[in-house]
C-alpha positions in Angstrom: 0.0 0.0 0.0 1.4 3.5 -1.2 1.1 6.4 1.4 -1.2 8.0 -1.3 -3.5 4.9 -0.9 -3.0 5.4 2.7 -4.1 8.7 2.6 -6.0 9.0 0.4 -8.6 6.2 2.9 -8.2 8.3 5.8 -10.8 10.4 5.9 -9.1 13.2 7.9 -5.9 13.1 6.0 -4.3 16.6 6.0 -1.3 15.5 3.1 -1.2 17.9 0.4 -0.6 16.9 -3.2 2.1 18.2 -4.8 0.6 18.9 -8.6 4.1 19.7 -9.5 5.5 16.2 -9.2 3.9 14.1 -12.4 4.5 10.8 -10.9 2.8 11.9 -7.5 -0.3 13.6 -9.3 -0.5 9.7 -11.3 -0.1 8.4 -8.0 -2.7 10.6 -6.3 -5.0 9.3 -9.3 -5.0 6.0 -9.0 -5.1 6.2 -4.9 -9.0 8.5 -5.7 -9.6 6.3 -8.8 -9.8 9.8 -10.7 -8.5 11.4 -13.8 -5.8 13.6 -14.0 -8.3 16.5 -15.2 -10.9 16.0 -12.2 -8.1 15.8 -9.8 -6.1 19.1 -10.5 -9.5 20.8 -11.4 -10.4 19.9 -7.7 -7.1 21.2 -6.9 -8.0 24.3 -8.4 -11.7 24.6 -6.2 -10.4 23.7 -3.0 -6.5 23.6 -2.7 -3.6 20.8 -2.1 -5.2 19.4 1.0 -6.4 15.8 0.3 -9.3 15.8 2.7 -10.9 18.5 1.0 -10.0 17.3 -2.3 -12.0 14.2 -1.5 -14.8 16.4 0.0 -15.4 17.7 -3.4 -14.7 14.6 -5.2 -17.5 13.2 -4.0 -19.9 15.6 -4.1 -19.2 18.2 -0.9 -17.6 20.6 -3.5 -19.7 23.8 -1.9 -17.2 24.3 0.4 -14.8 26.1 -2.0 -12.6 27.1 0.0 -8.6 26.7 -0.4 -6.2 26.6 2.0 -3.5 24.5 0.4 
């Protein structure tokens, strides 16, 4: 299990994703089961944090917000 995978269960995770690293944005992908497109879009609406990424992911997106 990757630390993304990790992460990306815990549904508290404060890790940010660094959308400057191309491997770790594939990696963030395939730990969400999400495009590339829907993940740095989300990135966009809420910011790095992966907890609010997955918020918005699946469906709490109102909250746009960033802090990341």
């Amino acid at each position: 299990m990757t630390a993304e995978t990790t992460a990306a269960e815990d549904p508290g995770s404060e890790v940010h994703i660094d959308v400057g690293d191309k491997a770790a944005v594939e990696r963030w992908c395939k730990a969400l089961a999400v495009t590339d497109e829907a993940l740095l879009k989300a990135v966009q609406k809420v910011g790095t944090r992966i907890d609010k990424i997955k918020d918005y992911l699946t469906g709490g997106g109102a909250a746009e917000q960033s802090d990341g």
